[in-house]
KOLTI-627404 format. One record per residue (C-alpha): x, y, z. Coordinates in steps of 0.05 Angstrom, whole numbers, padded with zeros to 5 digits, always signed. Layout:
REM residues N
XYZ
...
REM end
This chain:
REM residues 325
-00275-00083+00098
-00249-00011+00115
-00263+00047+00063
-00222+00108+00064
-00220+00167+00020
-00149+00204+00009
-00175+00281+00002
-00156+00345+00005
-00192+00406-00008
-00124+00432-00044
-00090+00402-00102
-00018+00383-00127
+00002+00356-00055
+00013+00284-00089
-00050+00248-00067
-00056+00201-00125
+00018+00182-00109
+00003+00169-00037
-00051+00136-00047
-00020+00088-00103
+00042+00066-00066
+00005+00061+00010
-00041+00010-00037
+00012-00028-00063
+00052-00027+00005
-00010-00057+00049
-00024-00107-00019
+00045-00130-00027
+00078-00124+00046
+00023-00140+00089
-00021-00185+00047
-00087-00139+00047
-00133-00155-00010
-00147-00078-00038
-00185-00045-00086
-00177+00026-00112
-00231+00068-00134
-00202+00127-00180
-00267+00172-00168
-00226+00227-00193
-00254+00258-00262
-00180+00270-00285
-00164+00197-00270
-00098+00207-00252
-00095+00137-00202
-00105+00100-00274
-00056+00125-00313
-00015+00114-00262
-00045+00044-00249
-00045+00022-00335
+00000+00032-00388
-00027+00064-00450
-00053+00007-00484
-00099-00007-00423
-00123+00062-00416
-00134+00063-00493
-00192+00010-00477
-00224+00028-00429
-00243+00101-00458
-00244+00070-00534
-00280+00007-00514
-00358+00001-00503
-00348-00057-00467
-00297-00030-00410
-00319-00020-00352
-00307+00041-00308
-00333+00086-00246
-00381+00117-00295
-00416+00053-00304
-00435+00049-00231
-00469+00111-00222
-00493+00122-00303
-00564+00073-00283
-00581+00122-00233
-00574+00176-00278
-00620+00142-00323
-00676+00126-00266
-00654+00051-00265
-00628+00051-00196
-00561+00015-00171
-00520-00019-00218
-00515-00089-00202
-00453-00107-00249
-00383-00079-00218
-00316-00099-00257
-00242-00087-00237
-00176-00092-00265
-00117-00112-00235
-00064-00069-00233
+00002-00134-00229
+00061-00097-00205
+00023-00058-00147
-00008-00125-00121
-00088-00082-00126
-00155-00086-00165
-00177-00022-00183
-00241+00002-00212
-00216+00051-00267
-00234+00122-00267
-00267+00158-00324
-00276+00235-00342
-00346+00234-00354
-00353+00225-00278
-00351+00296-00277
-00421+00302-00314
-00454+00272-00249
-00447+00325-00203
-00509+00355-00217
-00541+00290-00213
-00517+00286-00140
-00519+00352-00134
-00596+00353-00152
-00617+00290-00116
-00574+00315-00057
-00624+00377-00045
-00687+00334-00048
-00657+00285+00004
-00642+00340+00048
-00723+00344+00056
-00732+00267+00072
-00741+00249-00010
-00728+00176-00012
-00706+00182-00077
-00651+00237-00058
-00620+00184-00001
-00615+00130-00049
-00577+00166-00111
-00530+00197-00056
-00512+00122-00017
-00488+00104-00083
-00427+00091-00058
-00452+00057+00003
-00484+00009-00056
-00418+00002-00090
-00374-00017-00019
-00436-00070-00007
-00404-00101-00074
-00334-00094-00050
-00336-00133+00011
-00285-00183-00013
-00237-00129+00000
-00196-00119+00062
-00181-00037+00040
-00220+00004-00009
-00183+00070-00028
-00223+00126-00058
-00181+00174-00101
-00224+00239-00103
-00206+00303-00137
-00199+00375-00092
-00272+00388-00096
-00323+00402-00042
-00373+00393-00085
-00431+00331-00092
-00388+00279-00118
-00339+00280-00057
-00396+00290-00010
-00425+00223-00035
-00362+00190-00030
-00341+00217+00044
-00412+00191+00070
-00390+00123+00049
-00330+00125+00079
-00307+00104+00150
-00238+00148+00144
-00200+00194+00111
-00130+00216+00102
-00113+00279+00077
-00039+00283+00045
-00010+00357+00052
+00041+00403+00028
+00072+00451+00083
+00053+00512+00059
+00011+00574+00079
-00055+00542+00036
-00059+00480+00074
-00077+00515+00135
-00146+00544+00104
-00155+00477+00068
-00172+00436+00131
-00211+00498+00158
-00255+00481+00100
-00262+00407+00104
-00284+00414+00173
-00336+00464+00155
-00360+00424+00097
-00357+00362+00141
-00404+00389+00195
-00451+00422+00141
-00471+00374+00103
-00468+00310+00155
-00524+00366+00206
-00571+00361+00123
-00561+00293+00121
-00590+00276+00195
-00645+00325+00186
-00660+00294+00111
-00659+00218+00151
-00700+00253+00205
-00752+00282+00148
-00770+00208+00114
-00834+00199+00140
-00834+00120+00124
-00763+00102+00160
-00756+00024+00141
-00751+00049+00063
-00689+00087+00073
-00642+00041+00042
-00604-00015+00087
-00533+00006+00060
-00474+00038+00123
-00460+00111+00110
-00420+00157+00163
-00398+00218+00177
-00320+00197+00169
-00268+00189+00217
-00200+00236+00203
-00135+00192+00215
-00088+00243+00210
-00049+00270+00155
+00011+00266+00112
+00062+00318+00092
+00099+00305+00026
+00151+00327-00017
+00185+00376+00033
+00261+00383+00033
+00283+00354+00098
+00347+00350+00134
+00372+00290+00182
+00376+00303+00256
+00434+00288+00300
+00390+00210+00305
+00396+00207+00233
+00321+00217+00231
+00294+00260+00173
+00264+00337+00189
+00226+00389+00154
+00267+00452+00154
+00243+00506+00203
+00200+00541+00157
+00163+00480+00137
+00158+00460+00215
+00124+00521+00235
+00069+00507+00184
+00061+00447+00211
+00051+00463+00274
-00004+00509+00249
-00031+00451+00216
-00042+00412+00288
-00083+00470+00315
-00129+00483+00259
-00145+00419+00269
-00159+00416+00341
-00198+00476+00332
-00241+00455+00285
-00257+00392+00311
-00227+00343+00267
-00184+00318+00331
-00232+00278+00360
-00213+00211+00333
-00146+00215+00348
-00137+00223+00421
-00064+00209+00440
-00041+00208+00376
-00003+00254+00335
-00042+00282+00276
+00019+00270+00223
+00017+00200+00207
+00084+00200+00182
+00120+00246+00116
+00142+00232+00048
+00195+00274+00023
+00217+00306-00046
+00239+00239-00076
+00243+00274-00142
+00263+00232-00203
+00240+00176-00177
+00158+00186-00177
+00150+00204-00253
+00201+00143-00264
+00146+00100-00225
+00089+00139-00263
+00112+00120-00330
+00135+00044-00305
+00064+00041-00283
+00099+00007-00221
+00109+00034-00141
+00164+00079-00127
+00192+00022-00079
+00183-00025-00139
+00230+00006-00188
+00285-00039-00223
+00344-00028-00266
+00294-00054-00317
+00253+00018-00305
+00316+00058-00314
+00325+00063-00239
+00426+00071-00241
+00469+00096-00199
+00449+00140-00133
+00368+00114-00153
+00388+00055-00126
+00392+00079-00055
+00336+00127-00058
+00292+00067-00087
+00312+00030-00022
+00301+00093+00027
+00228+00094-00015
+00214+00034+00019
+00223+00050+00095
+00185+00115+00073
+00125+00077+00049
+00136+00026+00103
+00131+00068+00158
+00070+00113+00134
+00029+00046+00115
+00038+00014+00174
+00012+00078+00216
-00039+00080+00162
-00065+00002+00185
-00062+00017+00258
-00102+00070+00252
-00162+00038+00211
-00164-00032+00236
-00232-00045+00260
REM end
């Protein structure tokens, strides 16, 4: 089972999107058996994911299970949850484990523990492997996506030391360039407090038996730019988007976040402004590549609905290469 986490430390570049219809491509294309993880407080995978009926329940129902319900027990001193429940999302091909706002409430949980593990606290290490618990549930799965929010804050830190990879999607513009200067920072901070913490635990064979990492970059995606074809016939960003970039690539060379990717480019592949088409698949509750005449998709759709396809095609498949074991 691989893990990755699709994050950016800047918001509105269509993450949730991404993240969505790569799921649904690897599910339904390439047989993958995948499981989402919204672990974003404004749940935005689920409503995308569940019409309203299904969203209804799981925030109305006691008996619904959601990402709260995994790390609520630790908040409570009782340790991991041992119970984990998913829905299926049909017309993506995915399970998902729903998100829920109240995730929100436990950063200072994380936050707290986080400090004390930092000095070797046993206690500390175990609330922040949480997720490490939860991926030692998921092992059925081929792919587990996390959806995180923007944040470098404790929730995303406990997430990203679960994971083996992540993806960041981008928009090319001036504020993605200081974005990836901070995930690298943030990377490198807290992994150097997490070795000293394991370093501290006097007792080693009681730190928990669960896989954390400092995760592997794979590159990154640009989306919704307005492109132009080449004399190929091959879509490409307009010059002003290109020189960002190209800023982009050394940012992250200089920063380290290269390292994984020798020989490779950095942009795993681009989405561009599809327009109509992703709220059409956001209130269908179905992949942009999925839409029907059913969904309201006439006319000129039709063809962007098929050019959707080789978009997600392309991008997914880069996206397997890149994290198969």
């Amino acid at each position: 089972m691989q893990s990755v986490a699709f994050f950016n430390n800047k918001g509105g570049v269509g993450k949730t999107t991404l993240l969505c219809n790569v799921a649904a491509y690897i599910a339904l294309y390439h047989n993958k058996k995948v499981c989402v993880v919204d672990a974003d407080p404004q749940c935005n995978a689920t409503q995308y994911f569940f019409d309203d009926d299904m969203v209804d329940y799981l925030y109305s129902d006691e008996a619904a299970f959601t990402i709260f319900n995994v790390l609520e027990p630790l908040a409570l001193g009782e340790g991991y949850s041992d119970l984990i429940s998913v829905q299926k999302a049909d017309r993506f091909g995915v399970d998902v484990l729903p998100g829920d706002p109240r995730l929100a409430l436990t950063e200072d949980l994380l936050a707290r523990d986080w400090g004390d593990a930092k000095g070797g606290d046993i206690r500390g290490i175990r609330t922040s492997l949480v997720f490490s618990q939860l991926l030692e549930q998921l092992q059925e799965y081929d792919y587990v996506l996390f959806d995180v929010s923007p944040s470098l804050g404790a929730l995303n830190r406990s997430i990203m030391l679960s994971s083996d990879y992540f993806i960041s999607p981008v928009s090319l513009d001036i504020f993605s360039l200081k974005a990836f200067e901070n995930i690298a920072s943030w990377i490198e901070t807290w992994w150097r407090e997490w070795e000293r913490g394991l370093d501290n635990v006097r007792r080693k064979e009681i730190i928990p038996d669960l896989n954390y990492s400092k995760p592997e970059f794979i590159g990154y995606v640009t989306q919704s730019y307005l492109a132009k074809r080449d004399s190929q016939g091959q879509r490409r960003a307009v010059q002003a988007y290109e020189s960002i970039r190209t800023q982009i690539d050394g940012i992250i060379e200089d920063h380290g976040l290269a390292k994984s990717l020798l020989g490779l480019n950095y942009e795993i592949g681009t989405v561009p402004n599809l327009f109509s088409l992703v709220p059409m698949s956001q209130s269908n509750h179905s992949p942009i590549f999925g839409l029907t005449a059913a969904d309201g998709v006439v006319g000129a759709h039709f063809s962007k609905v098929k050019d959707s396809l080789e978009i997600f095609k392309s991008v997914s498949t880069e996206f397997l290469t890149r994290t198969q074991p």
